[in-house]
C-alpha positions as CSV (number, residue, x, y, z in Angstrom):
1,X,-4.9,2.5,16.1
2,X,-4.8,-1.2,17.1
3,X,-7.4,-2.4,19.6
4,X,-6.4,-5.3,22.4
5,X,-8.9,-6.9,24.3
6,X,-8.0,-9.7,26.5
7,X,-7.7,-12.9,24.8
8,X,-6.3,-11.3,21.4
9,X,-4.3,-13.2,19.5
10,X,-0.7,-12.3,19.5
11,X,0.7,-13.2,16.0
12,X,-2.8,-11.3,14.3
13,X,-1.9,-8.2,16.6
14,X,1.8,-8.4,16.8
15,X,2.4,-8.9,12.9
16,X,0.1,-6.1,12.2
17,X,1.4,-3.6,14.4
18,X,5.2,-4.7,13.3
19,X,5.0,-4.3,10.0
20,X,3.4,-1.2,9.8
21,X,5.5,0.1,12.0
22,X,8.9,-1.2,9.9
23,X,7.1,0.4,6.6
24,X,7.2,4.2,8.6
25,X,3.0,4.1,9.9
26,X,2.6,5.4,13.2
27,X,0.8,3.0,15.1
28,X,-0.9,3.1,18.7
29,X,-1.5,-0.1,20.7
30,X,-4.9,0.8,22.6
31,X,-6.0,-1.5,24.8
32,X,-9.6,-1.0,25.4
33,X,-9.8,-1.4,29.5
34,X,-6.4,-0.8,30.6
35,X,-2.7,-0.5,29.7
36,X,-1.7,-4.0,30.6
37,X,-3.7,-6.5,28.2
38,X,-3.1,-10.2,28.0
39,X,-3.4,-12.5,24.7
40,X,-5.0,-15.8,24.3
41,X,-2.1,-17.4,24.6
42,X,-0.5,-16.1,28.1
43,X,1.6,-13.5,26.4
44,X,1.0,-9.5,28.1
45,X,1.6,-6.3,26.2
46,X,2.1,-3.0,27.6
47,X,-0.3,-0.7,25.6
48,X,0.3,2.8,24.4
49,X,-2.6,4.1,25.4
50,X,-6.2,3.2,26.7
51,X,-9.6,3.8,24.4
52,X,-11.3,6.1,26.8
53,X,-7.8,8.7,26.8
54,X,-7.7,9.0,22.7
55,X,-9.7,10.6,20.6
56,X,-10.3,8.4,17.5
57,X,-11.1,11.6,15.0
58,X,-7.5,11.8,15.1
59,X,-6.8,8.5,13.6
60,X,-6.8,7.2,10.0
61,X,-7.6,3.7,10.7
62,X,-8.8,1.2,13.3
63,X,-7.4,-2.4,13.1
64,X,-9.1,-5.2,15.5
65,X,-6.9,-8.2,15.6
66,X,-9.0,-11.6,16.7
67,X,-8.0,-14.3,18.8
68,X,-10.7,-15.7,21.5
69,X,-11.4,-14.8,23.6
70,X,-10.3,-11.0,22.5
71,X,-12.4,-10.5,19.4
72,X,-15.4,-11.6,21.8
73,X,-14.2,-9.1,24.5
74,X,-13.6,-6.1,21.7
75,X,-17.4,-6.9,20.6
76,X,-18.9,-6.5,24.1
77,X,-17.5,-2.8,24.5
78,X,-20.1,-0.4,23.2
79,X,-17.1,2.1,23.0
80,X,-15.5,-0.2,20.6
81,X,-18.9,-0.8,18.7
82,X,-18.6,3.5,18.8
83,X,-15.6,4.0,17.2
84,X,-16.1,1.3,15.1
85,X,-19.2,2.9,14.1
86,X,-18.0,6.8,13.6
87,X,-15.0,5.2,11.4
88,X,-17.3,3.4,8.9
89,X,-19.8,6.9,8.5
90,X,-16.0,8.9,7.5
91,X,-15.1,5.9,5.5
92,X,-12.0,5.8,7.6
93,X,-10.3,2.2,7.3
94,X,-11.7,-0.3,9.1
95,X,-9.0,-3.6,9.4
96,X,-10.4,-6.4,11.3
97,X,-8.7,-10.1,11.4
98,X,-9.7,-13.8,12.7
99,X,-13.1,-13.5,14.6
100,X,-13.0,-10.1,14.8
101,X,-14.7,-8.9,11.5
102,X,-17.3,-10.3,13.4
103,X,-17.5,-7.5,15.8
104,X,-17.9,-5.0,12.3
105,X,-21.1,-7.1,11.8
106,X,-22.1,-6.4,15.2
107,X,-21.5,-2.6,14.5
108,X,-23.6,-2.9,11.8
109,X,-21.4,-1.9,8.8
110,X,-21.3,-5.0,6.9
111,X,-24.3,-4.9,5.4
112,X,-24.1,-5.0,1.5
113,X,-20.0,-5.4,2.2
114,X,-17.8,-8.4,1.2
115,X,-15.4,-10.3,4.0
116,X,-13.9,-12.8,5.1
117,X,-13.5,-14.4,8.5
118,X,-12.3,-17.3,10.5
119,X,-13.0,-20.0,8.7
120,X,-16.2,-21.6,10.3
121,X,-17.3,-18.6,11.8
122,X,-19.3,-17.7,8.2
123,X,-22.5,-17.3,9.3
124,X,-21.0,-14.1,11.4
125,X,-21.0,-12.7,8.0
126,X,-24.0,-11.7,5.8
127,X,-21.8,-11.9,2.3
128,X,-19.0,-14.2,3.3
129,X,-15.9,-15.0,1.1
130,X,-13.0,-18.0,1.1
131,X,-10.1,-15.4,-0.3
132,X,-7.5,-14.9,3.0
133,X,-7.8,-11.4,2.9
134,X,-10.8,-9.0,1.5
135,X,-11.0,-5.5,0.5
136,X,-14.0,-3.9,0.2
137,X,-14.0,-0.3,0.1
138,X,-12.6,1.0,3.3
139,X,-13.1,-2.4,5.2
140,X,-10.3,-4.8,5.0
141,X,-11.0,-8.2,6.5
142,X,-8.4,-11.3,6.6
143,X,-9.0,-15.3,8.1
144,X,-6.7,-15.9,11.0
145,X,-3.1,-16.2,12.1
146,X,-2.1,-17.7,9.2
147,X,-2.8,-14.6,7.2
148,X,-1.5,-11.9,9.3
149,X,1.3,-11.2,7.5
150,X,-0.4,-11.1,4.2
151,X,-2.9,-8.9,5.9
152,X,-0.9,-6.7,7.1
153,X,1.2,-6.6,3.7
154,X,-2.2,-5.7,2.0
155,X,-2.4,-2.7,4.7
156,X,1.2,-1.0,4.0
157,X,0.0,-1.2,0.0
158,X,-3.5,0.3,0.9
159,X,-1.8,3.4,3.3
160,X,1.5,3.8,1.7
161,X,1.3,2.2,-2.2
162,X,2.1,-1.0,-4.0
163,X,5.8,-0.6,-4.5
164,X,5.9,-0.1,-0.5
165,X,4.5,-3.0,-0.2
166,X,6.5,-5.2,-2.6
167,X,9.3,-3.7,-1.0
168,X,9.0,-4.4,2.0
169,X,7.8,-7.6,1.6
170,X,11.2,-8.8,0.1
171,X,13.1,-7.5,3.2
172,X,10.5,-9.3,5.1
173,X,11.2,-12.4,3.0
174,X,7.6,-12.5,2.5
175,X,7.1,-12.9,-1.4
């Protein structure tokens, strides 16, 4: 399950949500107020579904792209804080790019966990790191725009294995 607030950015979400899809991973777009959500930078998306019609016990993993003001608008729903919330006590993954692993802090599950964020945006964090993208247990965390197809790379080889990932990397053109 992807999350889309208003204001997300479009190359975090749309990368993510792309690749996964092109390595065989069903993936839902949920946007977390209606169907219709609009990223930072103009473009609207047509969601699969809204948060308050799913049930997120049936998902495997939750990814919140960032993008402002989206990861700001994703952190002021208590429903996302919720989910965000039952994920991390099943140890479900937890994805969360740009601004957005923010919003984990703000859920409370960082504590004692390694990430990375937007760079600037440190402080967010209580044990912050440099690398572009951060795995630490079932939380995956990754810095912007910049590293969303890396990130996204890093999820295919987390939910499907590392020869996936190489794989489909090299039909990406992406090593």
């Amino acid at each position: 399950m992807v999350l889309f607030a208003d204001g997300f950015e479009e190359i975090e979400a749309m990368t993510v949500v792309d690749v996964l899809r092109r390595a065989g991973i069903q993936v839902d777009m949920v946007g977390i107020v209606g169907s219709s959500v609009t990223g930072s930078h103009g473009v609207r998306m047509w969601m699969n579904k809204r948060l308050g019609d799913v049930n997120p016990a049936e998902y495997d993993a939750l990814v919140l792209p960032g993008g402002s003001p989206g990861y700001v608008n994703l952190g002021r729903s208590q429903a996302v804080l919720n989910v965000i919330k039952r994920f991390d006590a099943k140890r479900k993954w937890i994805a969360a790019i740009c601004g957005a692993p923010s919003v984990l802090a703000k859920a409370g599950v960082m504590e004692n966990r390694r990430a990375t964020i937007y760079p600037g945006m440190e402080r967010e964090l209580p044990y912050p790191r440099s690398d572009r993208v951060v795995v630490d247990g079932h939380i995956v965390t990754s810095q912007g725009p910049g590293t969303a197809m890396e990130f996204a790379l890093k999820l295919v080889e987390l939910f499907k294995g590392e020869a996936e990932a190489r794989d489909l990397a090299k039909r990406l053109l992406a090593q």
